[in-house]
N, C-alpha and C positions, 0 to 999 in steps of 0.2 A: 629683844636682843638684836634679831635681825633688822627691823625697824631701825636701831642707834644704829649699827655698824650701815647703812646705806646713810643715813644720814648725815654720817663721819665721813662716808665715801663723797659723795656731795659736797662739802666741805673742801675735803683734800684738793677736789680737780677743780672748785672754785677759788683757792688760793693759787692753786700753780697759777692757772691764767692772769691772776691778777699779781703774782708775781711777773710775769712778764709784760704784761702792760706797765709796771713799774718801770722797766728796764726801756721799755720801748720809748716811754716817755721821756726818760732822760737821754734816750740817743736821738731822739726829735727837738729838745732842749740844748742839745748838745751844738747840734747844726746851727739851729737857731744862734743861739748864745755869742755864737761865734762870726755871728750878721748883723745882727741888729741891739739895740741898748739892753741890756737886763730889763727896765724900769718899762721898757715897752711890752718885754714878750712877756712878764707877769700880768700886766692889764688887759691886753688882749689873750692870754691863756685865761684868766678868769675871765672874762666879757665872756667869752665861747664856754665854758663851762656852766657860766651862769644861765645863758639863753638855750644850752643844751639841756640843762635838769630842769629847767619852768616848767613844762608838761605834767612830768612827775612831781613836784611840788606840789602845784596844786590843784590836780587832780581830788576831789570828789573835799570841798573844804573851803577853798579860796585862802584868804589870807591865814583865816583863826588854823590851819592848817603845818601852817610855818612860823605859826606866833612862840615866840620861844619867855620861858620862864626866868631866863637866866640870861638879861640882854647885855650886864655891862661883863660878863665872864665872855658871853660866847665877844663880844668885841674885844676883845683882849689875846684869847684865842687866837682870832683874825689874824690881828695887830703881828701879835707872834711868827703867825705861817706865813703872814706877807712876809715880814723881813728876811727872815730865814729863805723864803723861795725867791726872792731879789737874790740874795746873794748867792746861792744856790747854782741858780742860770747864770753869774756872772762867774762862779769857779768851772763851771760844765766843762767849757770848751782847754780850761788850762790843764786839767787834772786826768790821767789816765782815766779808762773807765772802772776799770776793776780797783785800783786805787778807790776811786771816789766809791764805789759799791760798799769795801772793805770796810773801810772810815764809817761808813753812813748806820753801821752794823751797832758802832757805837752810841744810838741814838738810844738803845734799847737800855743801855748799861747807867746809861743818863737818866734816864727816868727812872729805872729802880732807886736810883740817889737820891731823886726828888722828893720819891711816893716816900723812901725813909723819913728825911730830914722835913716833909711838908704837909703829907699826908697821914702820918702819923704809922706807915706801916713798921711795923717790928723791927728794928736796929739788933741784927744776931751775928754771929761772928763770921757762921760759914756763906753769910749773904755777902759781905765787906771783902773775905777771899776772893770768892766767886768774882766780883767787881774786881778785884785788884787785878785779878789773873784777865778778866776783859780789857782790861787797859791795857796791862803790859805786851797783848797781843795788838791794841793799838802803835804801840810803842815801834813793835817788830816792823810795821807797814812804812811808818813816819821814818823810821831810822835816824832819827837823830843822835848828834856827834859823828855820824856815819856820812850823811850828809846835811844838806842846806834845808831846812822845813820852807818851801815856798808858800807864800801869802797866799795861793789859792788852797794848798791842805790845809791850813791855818785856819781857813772862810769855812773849809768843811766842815772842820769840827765844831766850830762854832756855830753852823747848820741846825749840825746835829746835836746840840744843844738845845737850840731852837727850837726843832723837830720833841725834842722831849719834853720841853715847859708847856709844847702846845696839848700834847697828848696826854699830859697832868692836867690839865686845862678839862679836854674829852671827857677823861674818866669823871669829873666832877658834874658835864653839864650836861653828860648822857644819863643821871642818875632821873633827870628832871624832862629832858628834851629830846625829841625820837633824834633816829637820826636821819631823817628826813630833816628834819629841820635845823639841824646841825649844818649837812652838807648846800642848803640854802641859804642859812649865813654867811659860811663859811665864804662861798663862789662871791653873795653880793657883798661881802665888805670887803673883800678883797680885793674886789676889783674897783670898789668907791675910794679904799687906800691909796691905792697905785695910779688911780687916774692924775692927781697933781703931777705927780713925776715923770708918768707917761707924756703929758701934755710940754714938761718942762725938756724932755729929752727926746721929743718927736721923733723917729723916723718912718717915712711911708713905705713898709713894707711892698715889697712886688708880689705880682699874682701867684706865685709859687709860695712864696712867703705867706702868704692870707692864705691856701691851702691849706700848709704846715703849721700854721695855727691852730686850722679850726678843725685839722686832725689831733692838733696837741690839745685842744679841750676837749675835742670829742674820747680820746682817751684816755686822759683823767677824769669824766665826769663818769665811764663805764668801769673804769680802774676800783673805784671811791664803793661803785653799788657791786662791785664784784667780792672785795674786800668786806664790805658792808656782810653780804647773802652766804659766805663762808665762816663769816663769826655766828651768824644765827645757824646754821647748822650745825656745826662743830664747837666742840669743848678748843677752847686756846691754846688748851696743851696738845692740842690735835694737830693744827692747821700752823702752831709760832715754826717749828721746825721748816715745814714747806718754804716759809719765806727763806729761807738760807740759799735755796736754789737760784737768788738773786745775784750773787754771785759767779755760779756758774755760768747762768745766761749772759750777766755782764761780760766773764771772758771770752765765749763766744762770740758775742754780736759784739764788743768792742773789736774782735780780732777781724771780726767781718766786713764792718763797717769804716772802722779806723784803721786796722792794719796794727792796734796793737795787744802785745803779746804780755801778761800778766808776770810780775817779777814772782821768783820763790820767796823772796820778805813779805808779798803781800799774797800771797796762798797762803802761807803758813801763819802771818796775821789774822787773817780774815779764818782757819780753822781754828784758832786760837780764841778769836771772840767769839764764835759762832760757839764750840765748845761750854766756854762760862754763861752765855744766856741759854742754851739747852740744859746744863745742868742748874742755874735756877730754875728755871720751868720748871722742871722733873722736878726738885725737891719744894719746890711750891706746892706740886698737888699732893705730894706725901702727907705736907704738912696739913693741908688742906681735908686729907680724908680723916670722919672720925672717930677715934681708937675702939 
């Protein structure tokens, strides 16, 4: 017992941190986004991600190491996280941060839809509430008929779409493939994608700029194994809450950073979705324990 609960502890302070590395990354993304092409800063954020995890790759194996079982899934994947993270860097700079945090909560509610309608998991009544009541806390943030849905909330959600076909994607090619070798795909096709566009929408970053980059891969490639080191220790009913604190940090370092201050539509959003993916969680492992 005491063994699981340090193990769980483990877990917990390896998600916060990489909950904030989440945060940090999009306030580095944010700067960015708002300088140079989208189509740039994903190719050079993957180039630096890519050339930051090689060590660890292939370490003690060589290539058979990161030979993956699942090549035209995990390129698909890819395909997916590219787009989604192009467009992504290109809403950063237009979209509050807490806004964008709020929305992004919705990735989660997305992929439950998926894993029903794709995966073949269980279509029950109080899973489709659960979703409903996530949306309509989306709802609350968008305010639509209240105001105008700008083209970059619009991009978000469709992000976060994005964001969830890829991680239906995950769940299928982590049955087969570590995730080492996962996150070694993931970096080189990502950035074998983005290089046409990159090339087609050049800009030469400045010396602070090439900094900001290859602080922006160096922490998402520590983000990925942080994330990564908190699921192997922790039950997911443990650690999915922690991520909520994504939000909080957003209000802060938005307020710190940018100078702004989080609306009550998008607090009260953002507990609203935060709420219905908690209460799946919890009635997941209910259901999960057996009688």
């Amino acid at each position: 017992m005491t063994e699981k609960r340090n193990r769980n502890l483990a877990g917990i302070l390896l998600a916060v941190v990489s909950s904030i590395l989440v945060i940090l990354l999009g306030i580095v993304g944010k700067k960015l986004g708002g300088e140079l092409s989208p189509f740039v800063v994903v190719f050079l954020y993957s180039l630096f991600s890519f050339v930051t995890f090689l060590p660890a790759a292939f370490r003690g194996g060589g290539l058979r190491r990161v030979s993956s079982r699942m090549p035209v899934l995990q390129a698909l994947r890819a395909g997916l996280f590219a787009a989604a993270l192009i467009v992504w860097f290109w809403a950063l700079p237009k979209v509050p941060f807490a806004d964008l945090t709020a929305i992004g909560y919705a990735s989660s509610l997305f992929t439950l839809v998926g894993a029903i309608l794709f995966l073949g998991e269980a279509s029950v009544l109080w899973r489709w509430s659960a979703l409903c009541v996530g949306f309509a806390g989306m709802l609350v943030v968008l305010k639509p008929g209240f105001q105008e849905i700008s083209a970059p909330m619009l991009a978000i959600i469709l992000v976060s779409a994005g964001m969830a076909a890829a991680r239906l994607c995950n769940k299928i090619v982590t049955r087969v493939d570590s995730p080492v070798v996962l996150v070694f795909w993931h970096n080189s096709l990502t950035m074998l994608y983005t290089m046409p566009t990159a090339w087609l929408f050049w800009e030469t970053p400045s010396l602070e700029q090439w900094l900001w980059l290859a602080a922006l891969g160096l922490i998402g490639t520590v983000q990925q194994l942080f994330s990564a080191w908190s699921i192997k220790f922790a039950d997911f009913g443990v650690i999915e809450p922690v991520n909520f604190l994504k939000l909080v940090w957003a209000a802060i370092l938005g307020f710190v950073f940018f100078a702004e201050v989080p609306t009550i539509s998008t607090i009260l959003g953002g507990i609203i979705i935060i709420g219905a993916v908690i209460y799946i969680a919890q009635r997941e492992r209910r259901e999960a324990k057996p009688l």
